[in-house]
PALO-627761 format. One record per residue (C-alpha): z, y, x. Coordinates in steps of 0.001 Angstrom, whole numbers, plus 524288, in hexadecimal, padded with zeros to 5 digits. Layout:
BEGIN
ZYX/...
***
This chain:
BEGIN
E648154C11E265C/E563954861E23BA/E4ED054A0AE174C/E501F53C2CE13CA/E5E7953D66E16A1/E5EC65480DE0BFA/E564153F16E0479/E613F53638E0520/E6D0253F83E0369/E661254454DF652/E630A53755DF07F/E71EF53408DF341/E74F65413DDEB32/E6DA853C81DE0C0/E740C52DB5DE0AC/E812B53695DE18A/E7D6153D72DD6FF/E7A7B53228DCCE9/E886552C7ADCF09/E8E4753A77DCDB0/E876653CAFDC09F/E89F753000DBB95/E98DF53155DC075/E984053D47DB9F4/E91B753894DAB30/E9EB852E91DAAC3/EA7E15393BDAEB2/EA425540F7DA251/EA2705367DD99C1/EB003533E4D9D19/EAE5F525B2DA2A0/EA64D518D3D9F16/EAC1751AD8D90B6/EA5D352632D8F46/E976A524DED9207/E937052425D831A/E9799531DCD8344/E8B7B53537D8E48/E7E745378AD8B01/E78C052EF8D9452/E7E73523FCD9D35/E859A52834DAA09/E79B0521DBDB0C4/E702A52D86DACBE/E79EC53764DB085/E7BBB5323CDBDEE/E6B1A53313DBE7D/E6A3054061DBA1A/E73F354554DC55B/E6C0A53DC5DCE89/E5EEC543ECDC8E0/E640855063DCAF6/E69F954F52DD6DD/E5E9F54874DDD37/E523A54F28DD6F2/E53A655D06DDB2B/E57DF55A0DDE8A9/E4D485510ADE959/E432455859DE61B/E488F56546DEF10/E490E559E8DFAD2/E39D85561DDF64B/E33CD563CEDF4E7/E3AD0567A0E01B6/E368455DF3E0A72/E296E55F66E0564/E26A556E51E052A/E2F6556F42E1359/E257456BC1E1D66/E1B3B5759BE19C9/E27295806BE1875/E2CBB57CACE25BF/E1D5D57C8BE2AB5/E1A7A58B35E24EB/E27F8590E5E2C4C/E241658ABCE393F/E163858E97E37D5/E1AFD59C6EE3533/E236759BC6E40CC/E1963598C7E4990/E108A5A4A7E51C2/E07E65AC76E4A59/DFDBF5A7C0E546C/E0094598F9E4FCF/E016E59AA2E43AD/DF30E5A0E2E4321/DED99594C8E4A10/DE30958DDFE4237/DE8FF5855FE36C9/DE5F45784BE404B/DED4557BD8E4A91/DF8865804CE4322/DF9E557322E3DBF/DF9CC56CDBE49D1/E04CC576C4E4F41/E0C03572C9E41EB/E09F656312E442D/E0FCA563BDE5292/E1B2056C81E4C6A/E1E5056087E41CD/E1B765570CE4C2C/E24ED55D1BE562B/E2DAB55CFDE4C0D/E2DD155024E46B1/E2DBB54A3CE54A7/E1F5E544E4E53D8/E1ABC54CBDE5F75/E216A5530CE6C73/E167455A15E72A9/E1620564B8E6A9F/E25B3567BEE6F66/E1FCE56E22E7BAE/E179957A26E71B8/E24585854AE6EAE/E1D9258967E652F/E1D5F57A66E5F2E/E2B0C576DDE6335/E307C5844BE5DC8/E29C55821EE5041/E2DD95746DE4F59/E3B51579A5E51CD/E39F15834BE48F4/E338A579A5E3DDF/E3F8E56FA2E4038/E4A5D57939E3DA0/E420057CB6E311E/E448C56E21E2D65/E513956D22E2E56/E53CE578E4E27DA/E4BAC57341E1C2D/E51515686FE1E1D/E5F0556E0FE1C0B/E5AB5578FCE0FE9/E547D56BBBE0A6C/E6228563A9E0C08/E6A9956C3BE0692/E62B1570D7DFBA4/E60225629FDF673/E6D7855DD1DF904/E738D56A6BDF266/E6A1156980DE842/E6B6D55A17DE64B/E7ACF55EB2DE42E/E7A4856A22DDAD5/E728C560E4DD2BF/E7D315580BDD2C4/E8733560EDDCE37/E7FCA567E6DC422/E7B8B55A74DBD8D/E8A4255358DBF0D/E8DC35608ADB886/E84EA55D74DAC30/E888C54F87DA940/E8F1B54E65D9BA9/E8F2E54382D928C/E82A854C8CD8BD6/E7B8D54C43D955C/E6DF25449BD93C6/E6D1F53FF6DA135/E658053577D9CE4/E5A6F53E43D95CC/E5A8E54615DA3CD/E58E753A77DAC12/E4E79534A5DA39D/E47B45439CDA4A6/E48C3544CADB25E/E43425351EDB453/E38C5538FCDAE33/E355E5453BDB4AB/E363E53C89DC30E/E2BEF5360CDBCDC/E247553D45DB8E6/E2430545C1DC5B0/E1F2053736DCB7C/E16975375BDC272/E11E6544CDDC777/E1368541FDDD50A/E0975536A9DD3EF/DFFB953D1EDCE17/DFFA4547D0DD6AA/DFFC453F17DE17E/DF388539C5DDC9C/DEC2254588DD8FF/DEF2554C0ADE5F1/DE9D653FA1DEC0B/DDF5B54160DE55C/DDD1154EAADE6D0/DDD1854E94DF66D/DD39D541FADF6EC/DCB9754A16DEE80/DCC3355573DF5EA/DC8CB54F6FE02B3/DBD5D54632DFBD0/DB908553D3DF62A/DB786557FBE04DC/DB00754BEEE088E/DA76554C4EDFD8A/DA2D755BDDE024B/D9DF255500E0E83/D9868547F8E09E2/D92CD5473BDFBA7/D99605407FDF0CC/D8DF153997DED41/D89D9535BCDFB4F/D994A52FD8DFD2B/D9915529CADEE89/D89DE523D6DF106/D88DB520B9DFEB7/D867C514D4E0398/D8B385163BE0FC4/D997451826E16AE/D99C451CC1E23CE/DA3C9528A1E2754/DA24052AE3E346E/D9E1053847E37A1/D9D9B54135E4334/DA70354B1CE4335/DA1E35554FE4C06/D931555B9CE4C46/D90695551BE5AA4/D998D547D6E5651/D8DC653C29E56A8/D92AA535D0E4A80/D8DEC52F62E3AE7/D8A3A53AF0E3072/D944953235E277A/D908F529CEE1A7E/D9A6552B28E0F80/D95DB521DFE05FD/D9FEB51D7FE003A/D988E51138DF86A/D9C1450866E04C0/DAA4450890E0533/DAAE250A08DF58B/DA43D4FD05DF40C/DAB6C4F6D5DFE01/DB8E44F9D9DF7BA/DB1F74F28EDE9C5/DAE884E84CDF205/DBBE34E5A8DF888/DC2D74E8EFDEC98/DBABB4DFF6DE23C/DBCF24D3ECDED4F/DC9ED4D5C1DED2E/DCC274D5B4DDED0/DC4764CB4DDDD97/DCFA04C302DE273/DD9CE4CAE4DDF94/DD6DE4CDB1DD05B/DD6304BEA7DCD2F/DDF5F4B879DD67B/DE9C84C3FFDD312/DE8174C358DC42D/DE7244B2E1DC46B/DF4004B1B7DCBDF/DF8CE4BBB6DC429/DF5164B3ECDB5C7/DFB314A6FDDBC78/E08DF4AF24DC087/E0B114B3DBDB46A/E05754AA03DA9DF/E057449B4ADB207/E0FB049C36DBD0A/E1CD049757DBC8F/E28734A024DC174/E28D049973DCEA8/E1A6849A28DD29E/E1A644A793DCBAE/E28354AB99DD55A/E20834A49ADE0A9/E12754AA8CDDF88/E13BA4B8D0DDA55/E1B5C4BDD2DE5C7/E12564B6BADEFEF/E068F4BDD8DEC68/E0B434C879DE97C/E10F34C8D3DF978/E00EA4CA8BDFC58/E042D4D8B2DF637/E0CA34DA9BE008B/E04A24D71AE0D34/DFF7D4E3CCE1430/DF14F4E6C3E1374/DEF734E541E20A9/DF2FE4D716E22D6/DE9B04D363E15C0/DE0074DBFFE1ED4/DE3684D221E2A47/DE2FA4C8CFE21F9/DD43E4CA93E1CF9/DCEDB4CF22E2A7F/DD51D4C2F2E3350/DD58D4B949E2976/DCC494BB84E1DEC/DBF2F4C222E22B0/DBE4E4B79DE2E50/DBEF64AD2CE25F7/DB62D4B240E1CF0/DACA34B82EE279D/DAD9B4A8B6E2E1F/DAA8D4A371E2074/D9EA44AA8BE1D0D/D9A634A5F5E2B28/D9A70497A6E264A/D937C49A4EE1AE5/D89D44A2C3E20B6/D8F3F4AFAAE1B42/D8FBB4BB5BE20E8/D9B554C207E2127/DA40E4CDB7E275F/DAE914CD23E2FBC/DB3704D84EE26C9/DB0934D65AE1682/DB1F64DB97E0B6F/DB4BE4CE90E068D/DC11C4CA12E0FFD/DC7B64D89AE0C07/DC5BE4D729DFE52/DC9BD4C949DFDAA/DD7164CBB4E060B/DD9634D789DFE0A/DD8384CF47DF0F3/DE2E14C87ADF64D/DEAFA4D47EDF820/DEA9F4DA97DEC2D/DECFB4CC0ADE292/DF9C04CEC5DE254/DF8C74DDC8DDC8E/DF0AA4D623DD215/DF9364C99CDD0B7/E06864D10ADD103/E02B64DBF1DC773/DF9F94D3B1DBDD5/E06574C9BBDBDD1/E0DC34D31CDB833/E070F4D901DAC42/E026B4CA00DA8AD/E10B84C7FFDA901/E14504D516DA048/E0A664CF09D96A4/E13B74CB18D8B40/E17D94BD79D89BC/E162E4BD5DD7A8E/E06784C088D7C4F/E089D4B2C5D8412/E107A4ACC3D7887/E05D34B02BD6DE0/DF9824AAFDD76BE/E002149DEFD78F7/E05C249C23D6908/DF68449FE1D6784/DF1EE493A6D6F63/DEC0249AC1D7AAD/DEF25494ADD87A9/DF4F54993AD94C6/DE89249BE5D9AB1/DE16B4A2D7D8E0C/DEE054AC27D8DBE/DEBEF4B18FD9900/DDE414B535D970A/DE01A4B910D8A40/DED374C075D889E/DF48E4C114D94BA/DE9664C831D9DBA/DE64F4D0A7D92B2/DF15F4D60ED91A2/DF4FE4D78DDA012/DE7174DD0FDA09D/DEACC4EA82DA448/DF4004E724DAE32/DEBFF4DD92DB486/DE1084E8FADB59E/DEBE44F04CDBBEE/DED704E60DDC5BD/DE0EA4E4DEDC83C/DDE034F33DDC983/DE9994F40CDD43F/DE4864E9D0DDBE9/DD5D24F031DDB0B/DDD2F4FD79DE0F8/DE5A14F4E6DEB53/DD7124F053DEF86/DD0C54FC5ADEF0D/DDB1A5037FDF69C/DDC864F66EE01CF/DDA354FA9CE107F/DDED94F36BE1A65/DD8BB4E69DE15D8/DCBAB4EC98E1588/DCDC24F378E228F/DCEC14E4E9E2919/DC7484DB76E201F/DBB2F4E534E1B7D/DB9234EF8CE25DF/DB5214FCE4E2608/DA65A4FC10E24EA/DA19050281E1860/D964C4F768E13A1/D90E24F9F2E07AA/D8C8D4EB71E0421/D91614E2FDDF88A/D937B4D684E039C/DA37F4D55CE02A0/DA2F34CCCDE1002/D9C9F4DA11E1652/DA5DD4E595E1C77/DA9B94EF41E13F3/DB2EA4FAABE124E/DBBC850116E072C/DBFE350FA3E03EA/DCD0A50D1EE07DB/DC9F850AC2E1653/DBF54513CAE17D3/DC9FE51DE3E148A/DD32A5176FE1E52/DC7135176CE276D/DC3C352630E2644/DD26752D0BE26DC/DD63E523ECE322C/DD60D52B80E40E2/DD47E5398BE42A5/DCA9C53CFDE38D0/DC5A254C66E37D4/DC94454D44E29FA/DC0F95558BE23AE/DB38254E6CE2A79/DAC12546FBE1D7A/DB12C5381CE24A2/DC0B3539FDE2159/DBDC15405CE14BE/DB418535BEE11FC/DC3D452D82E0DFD/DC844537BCE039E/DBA84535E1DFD06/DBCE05277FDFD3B/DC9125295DDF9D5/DC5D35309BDEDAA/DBAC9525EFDEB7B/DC5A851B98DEAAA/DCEC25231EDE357/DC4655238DDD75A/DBFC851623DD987/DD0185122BDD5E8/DD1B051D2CDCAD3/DC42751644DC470/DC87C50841DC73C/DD6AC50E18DBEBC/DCF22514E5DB405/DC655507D1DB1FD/DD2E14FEEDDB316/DD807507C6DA7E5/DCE605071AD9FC6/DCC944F975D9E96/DD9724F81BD9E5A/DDC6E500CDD91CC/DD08B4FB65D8CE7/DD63F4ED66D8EE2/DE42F4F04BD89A4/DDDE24F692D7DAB/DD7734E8F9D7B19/DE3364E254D7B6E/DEB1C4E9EBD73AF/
***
C-alpha cells in the first residue's frame, strides 16, 4: 500500500462514516416519523461522523509524511561512520542525495559504494516501517473516532451547531494557511534581496541606469564588474504593460458594455465563450504568434514607410499581450455590469435618459469597483507575462522610451538569471530576489492605489 492508497482508504472511512452516522440519527429517532424529535436533520449527523472520522486521521497522515523524511534522514545519518559523519556539511549532503537517489531509483552508480548501498538499505526499511506505524495509527485512529462519535448521536445532539463550528474552523485554518504562505514568501525573497543588497547598493540597483549582470566569478575569470540598475528592466515592464492595456482596457470593457446592455441572447451565447477561448491559448503559442507573425509584419511595415524598427519590440509584445488578457477584462467586467440591479435601469429609462446615457451615467458607476478589479487583474496578468516577452521583446535591457526598440521585463530577467547552474550566492543570481522584491511592491502599490480610488469612488455613489 502506498501513501496515496492510504489517502484513499481514509477518505473511503470518512464517506463510510457519513452514511453510518446518518443511518444511525434515523435509528434513534425511531424512523422517518420521528425526525421532529432530532435536533438537527440526519444529514448533519452523517457530516459530523465523517468530520471526525476523517480530520484526525488526516491530519496524523499530513504531519507524518511531512516531519518523516528529516526523521528517517537523522537515523541514517547517525548510522553512518563516525569518520562520515564528520565530513564537511557539503559533502555530507551529497552522500545523503545519492542515498535518496539510490533509493528512489534515479541513479545506479552509487549501488557499487557499501557504504551507500548499506545506508540506502538501511533508510528503505526505515520507510516501510513508517510507513506501517503511519497506516495503522491513522486507520485505527480514523476508527476509534467512528465509534466514539456513533456512540454520541441522540436526538440532543446539535450536530448541526458542531458542523457549522468545525466549517468554520477549516476556514479559517485556509485562511491561515494563505497568509502564511505569503508572508513566508515574502520573508525568503527578502532575505535573499537583503543579501544582494550587502554586495550591490540599494541606491545604485534602485538609480542605475544601466542593466548588465554578467560578472566573473573567480579572481583570474576575464569577465564584466556587473551593472544592477534596475531602471532598465523597470521601465520596460511600464512600457509593455501600458501597450497592452491600451487595447485591452477599451476593447475588454466596450465588448463587455455591448454583452451585457445591447446584445441579444444569441450573439451574447455565440460571442462570450469565443473570446473568452483566447484565455485559454498557452503563452507560448501567443509568443509564436507575435515573433513569426506580428513583429515581421510590423518590422516589413515600418520598412515601407521609412521607419525604423526591431525585429524584436516592445510594441509587437505588448500589442499580442493586449490581446491575451481582453478576455480577463471582458469576462469579469461582464459580470458585475450584469450584477448591477435592473431597477437602477427601470428608474433611468421612466426618467427619459436613453440606452446610451445609462450606461455612462448609472450602469458604469455602479459596476465601477468591479470594473477596477478587472482592470487591476489584467495589469498583474501583464506584469507577471513571460514567455511572450521572451520571443516578441528580447532580453536586451534598453532604457529608451521608443516601443518599436528591444526591451526587457522583470519577469524574464528573473527567468534569465536562475536558469543553468548559477553559484548562488555570487551578486548575478541574487540580482532575481531583488527584482523580485522590486515587483512584489510595484503590485502591493498598484492594490493600495486601486483601493483607494475605489472606496473613494463607492463613497461617491452611495
Amino acid at each position: 500500500m502506498s501513501p496515496l492508497h492510504l489517502l484513499i482508504l481514509l477518505l473511503l472511512l470518512s464517506a463510510a462514516g457519513y452514511f453510518i452516522g446518518r443511518k444511525k440519527a434515523f435509528a434513534v429517532a425511531g424512523g422517518v416519523h420521528g425526525l421532529q424529535a432530532l435536533h438537527s436533520r440526519p444529514v448533519y449527523y452523517g457530516a459530523l461522523t465523517a468530520m471526525w472520522c476523517g480530520i484526525p486521521a488526516f491530519l496524523v497522515y499530513a504531519a507524518w509524511l511531512a516531519f518523516e523524511p528529516s526523521i528517517i534522514t537523522g537515523l541514517v545519518l547517525n548510522g553512518l561512520p563516525a569518520d562520515v559523519q564528520s565530513l564537511p556539511d557539503g559533502r555530507l549532503n551529497l552522500l545523503l542525495n545519492d542515498i535518496r537517489n539510490l533509493v528512489d531509483g534515479n541513479i545506479v552508480s552509487a549501488a557499487s559504494d557499501p557504504l551507500i548501498q548499506k545506508a540506502a538499505e538501511r533508510y528503505t526499511h526505515l520507510q516501510q516501517i513508517s510507513f506501517t506505524s503511519l497506516a495503522i495509527a491513522s486507520v485505527s485512529l480514523s476508527l476509534l473516532a467512528l465509534i466514539f462519535i456513533r456512540s454520541r448521536i441522540v436526538p440532543t445532539l446539535r450536530a448541526r451547531n458542531q458542523v457549522e463550528r468545525i466549517v468554520r474552523y477549516l476556514l479559517i485554518s485556509s485562511s491561515l494557511i494563505a497568509i502564511f504562505t505569503t508572508i513566508g514568501i515574502v520573508l525568503s525573497v527578502l532575505y535573499e534581496a537583503i543579501r544582494f543588497f550587502q554586495t550591490v547598493p540599494i541606491t545604485d540597483f534602485l538609480f542605475g541606469l544601466k542593466w548588465s549582470p554578467q560578472m566573473a566569478i573567480r579572481a583570474d575569470q576575464v569577465g564584466s564588474s556587473g551593472a544592477f540598475g534596475a531602471i532598465p528592466v523597470l521601465a520596460g515592464t511600464v512600457m509593455i504593460s501600458f501597450i497592452a492595456m491600451a487595447v485591452a482596457a477599451p476593447i475588454g470593457l466596450m465588448s463587455a458594455i455591448y454583452l451585457s446592455e445591447y446584445a441579444n441572447r444569441q450573439i451574447r451565447a455565440m460571442v462570450k465563450p469565443l473570446m473568452e477561448i483566447l484565455a485559454g491559448i498557452p503563452t507560448v503559442v501567443y509568443g509564436f504568434f507575435a515573433a513569426l507573425t506580428v513583429a515581421p509584419f510590423m518590422r516589413n511595415t515600418g520598412e515601407a514607410m521609412g521607419m525604423s524598427i526591431s525585429s524584436e519590440s516592445a510594441m509587437a509584445a505588448g500589442l499580442v499581450m493586449g490581446v491575451m488578457i481582453i478576455p480577463f477584462v471582458s469576462s469579469l467586467s461582464d459580470d458585475v455590469i450584469n450584477a448591477v440591479p435592473q431597477s437602477l435601469r427601470d428608474g433611468a429609462y421612466a426618467l427619459g435618459a436613453t440606452r446610451s446615457e445609462t450606461v455612462r451615467h448609472v450602469i458604469i458607476p455602479a459596476a465601477f469597483p468591479g470594473i477596477v478589479g478587472s482592470l487591476l487583474l489584467a495589469v498583474s496578468r501583464a506584469i507577471g507575462e513571460t514567455m511572450i516577452v521572451v520571443m516578441a521583446a528580447g532580453l536586451s535591457a534598453n532604457l529608451t522610451a521608443n516601443p518599436f526598440q528591444a526591451v526587457t521585463t522583470v519577469t524574464v530577467q528573473i527567468v534569465t538569471l536562475l536558469v543553468g547552474d548559477q553559484e548562488f550566492d555570487s551578486p548575478k543570481t541574487l540580482a532575481a530576489f531583488a527584482l523580485g522584491l522590486l515587483l512584489f511592491l510595484v503590485t502591493l502599490c498598484l492594490n493600495v492605489i486601486a483601493l483607494v480610488v475605489v472606496r473613494k469612488y463607492r463613497e461617491q455613489y452611495e
